[in-house]
N, C-alpha and C positions, 0 to 999 in steps of 0.2 A: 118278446125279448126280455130274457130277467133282470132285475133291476137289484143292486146291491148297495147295501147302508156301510160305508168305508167310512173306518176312523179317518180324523182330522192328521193328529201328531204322527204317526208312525208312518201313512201314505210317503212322509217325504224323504223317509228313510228308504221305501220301496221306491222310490223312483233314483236312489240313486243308484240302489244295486241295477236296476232296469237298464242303465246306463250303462255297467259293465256285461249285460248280456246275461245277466243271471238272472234264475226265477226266483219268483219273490212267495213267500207262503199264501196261507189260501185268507189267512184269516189274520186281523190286525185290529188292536187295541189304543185306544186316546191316551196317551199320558204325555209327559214333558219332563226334561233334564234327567234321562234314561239311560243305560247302559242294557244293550238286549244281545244276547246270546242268538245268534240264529246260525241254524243247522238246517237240514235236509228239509224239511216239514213245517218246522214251527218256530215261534219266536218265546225266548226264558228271558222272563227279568232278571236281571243279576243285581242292577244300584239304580238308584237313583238320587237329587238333594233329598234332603229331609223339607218336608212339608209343610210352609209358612202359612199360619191362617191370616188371609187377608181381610179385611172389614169390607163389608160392601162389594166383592167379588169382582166382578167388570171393573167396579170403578178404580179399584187399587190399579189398574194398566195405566190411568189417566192422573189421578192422581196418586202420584212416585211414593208422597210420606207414608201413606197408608202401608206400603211396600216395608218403608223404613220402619214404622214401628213394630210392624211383623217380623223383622229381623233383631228389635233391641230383646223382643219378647223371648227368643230362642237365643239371644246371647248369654239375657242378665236374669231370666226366671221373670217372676212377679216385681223384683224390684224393679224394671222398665218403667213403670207407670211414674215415679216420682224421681225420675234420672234427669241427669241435666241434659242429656240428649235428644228426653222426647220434648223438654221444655223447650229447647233451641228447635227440634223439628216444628212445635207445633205449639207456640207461643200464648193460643187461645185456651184457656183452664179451660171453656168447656168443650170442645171441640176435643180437645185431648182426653179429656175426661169418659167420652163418647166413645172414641175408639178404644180406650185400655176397657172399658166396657166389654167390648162388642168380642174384645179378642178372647178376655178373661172367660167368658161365659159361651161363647163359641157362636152368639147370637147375628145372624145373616153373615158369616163368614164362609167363604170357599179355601179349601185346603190346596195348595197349590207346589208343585216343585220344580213349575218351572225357571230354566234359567233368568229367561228375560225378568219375570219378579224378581227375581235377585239384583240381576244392573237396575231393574228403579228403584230399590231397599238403597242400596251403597250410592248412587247419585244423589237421592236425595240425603243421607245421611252425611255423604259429603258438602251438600250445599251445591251439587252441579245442575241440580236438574227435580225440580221439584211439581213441574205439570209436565204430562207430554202431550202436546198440542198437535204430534203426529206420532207415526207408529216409529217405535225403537229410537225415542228422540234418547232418554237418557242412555241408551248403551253407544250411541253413534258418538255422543259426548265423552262419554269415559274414554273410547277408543283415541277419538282426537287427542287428549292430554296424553293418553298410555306413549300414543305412537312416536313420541318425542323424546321417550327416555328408555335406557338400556333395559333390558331384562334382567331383574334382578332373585329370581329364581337359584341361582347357582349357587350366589353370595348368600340364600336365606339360609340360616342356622334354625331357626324354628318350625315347627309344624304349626300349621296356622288352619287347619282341617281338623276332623274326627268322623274315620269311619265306623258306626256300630251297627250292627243287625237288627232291622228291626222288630221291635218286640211284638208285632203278631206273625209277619213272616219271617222265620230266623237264615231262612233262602237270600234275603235281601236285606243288601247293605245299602245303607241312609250317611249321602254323607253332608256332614254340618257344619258350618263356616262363622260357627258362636266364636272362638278365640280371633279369627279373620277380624271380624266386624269390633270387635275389644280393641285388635291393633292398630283400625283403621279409626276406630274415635281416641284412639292416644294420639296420632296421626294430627287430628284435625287441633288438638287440645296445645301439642307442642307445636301448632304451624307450617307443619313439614308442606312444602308446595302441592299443590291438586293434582299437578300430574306428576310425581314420583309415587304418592298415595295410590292415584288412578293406574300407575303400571305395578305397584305390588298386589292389588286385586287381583288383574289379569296374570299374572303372574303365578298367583298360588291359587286360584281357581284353574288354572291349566295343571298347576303339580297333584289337586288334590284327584281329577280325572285322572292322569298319567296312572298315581299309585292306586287306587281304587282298578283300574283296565292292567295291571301287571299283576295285580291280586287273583283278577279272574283268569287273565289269562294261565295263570301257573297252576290252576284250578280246572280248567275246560281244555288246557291244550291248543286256543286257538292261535292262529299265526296272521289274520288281518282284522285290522281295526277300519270301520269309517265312520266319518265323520258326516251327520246331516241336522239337520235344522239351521231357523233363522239364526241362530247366535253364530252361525260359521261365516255370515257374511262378514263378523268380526274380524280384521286380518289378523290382528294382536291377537285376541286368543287360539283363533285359529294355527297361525305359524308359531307361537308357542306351544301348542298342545301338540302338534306334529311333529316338533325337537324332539319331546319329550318321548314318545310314543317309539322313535325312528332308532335313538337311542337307547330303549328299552330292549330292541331286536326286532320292531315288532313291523308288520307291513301298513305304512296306512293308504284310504281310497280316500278319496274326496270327489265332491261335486264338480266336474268341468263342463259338461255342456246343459246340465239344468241345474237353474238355480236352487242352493239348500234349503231356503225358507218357502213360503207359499205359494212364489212361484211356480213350482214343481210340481202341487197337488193334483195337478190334472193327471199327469201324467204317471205321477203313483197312484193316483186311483185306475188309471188304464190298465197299468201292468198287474194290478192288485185282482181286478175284475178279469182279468185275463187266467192270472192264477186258479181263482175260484171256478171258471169255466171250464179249467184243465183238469180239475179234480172233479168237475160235476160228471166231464164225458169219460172219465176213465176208474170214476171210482175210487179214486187214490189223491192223496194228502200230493199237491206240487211241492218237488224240490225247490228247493233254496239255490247256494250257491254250491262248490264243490269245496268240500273240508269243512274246519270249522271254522266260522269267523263273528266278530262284533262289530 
């Protein structure tokens, strides 16, 4: 029996098209807070966040600040390191001292763009959530405070995003939430409550997808969007990212009978393995879905 090495991150996106009955490609790539193109054959990056260097790799999942300072670094350039916000994240000169190090000089740091880095950057930046003691403690917190207040996406007059091409693949759009994370420490500076803070994150982390997915789509011609990974157990951003999406004209799928997070890996690894099996007996690259879709 052959035995096949399946990406982590993408398997969960194969299982959810599996779910609607479509094939899934033969072949599948790790990454995180993605935007992929899949057609008949294969899967095209199109976006993704732009890439936080974290200090200490693993450990930035666990400890949230490490998260945060990787986010003041892509806000404020070099002056991070003497802001009053890494002082308030991380009170200890050396310990502070250690990671503006590690970041500046790129020493034992992993590049990262996943979402979930991002909800422990802003948790902790906010003061919510500064150790996760289990998995997706700081995003489960932001949601609590988000889910109490109205969405304030319609009322925002600002772009609080930036999407640019990145400079070695000019194919792919990086996008950056430096101005975000400026609004959200003016946020914390004038008092504004944790959860109106915590639902304008959600809020324009869903609008900066929305416009980044109507970009491609006016680009590729696609007519369905879905939605997979852990961060969709989110419902906030979830049913805000899906306003936005629905009202753009656009179709979206979501995960109903398996779960979008790690739940589902098995089961995208099945249909993935399945895929590759259908190409091994016929020679030929497996279809996707029918049309184009993301």
């Amino acid at each position: 029996m052959p035995a096949y090495l399946i990406g982590h991150v993408n398997v969960r996106d194969a299982a959810r098209w599996a779910q609607y009955r479509s094939r899934v490609p033969a072949t599948l790539a790790p990454w995180g807070g993605e935007l992929l193109l899949v057609t008949r054959s294969r899967y095209q990056r199109l976006a993704s966040l732009r890439p936080m260097l974290l200090p200490g790799g693993d450990a930035a999942a666990k400890d949230t600040r490490r998260c945060g300072m990787a986010l003041l670094r892509q806000a404020m350039g070099r002056d991070f390191a003497v802001s009053q916000a890494a002082r308030r994240l991380i009170p200890d000169d050396q310990t502070r001292s250690m990671l503006v190090t590690m970041i500046e000089r790129n020493v034992r740091c992993v590049a990262s763009s996943a979402v979930g880095r991002l909800f422990d950057g802003v948790a902790s930046l906010l003061g919510v959530c500064d150790d996760n003691t289990f998995e997706a403690q700081s995003g489960l917190a932001l949601e609590t405070l988000a889910a109490g207040v109205s969405s304030e996406v319609c009322n925002a007059a600002e772009t609080l995003h930036r999407i640019e091409a990145d400079a070695d693949q000019p194919d792919l759009d990086r996008i950056g939430f430096g101005p975000l994370v400026l609004h959200l420490l003016e946020g914390v500076r004038r008092g504004t409550p944790m959860p109106q803070l915590a639902r304008v994150f959600h809020d324009h982390l869903a609008r900066a997808w929305v416009d980044v997915v109507v970009k491609a789509a006016a680009r590729t011609g696609v007519a369905f969007v879905g939605l997979s990974g852990g961060v969709f157990c989110n419902q906030v951003l979830s049913q805000t990212l899906r306003r936005g999406l629905l009202s753009a004209g656009l179709n979206v799928l979501v995960h109903q009978q398996v779960p979008p997070g790690d739940g589902g890996l098995a089961y995208g690894q099945a249909a993935v393995a399945t895929a590759r099996l259908s190409s091994r007996s016929t020679g030929r690259e497996a279809d996707n879905v029918p049309g184009r879709s993301c």
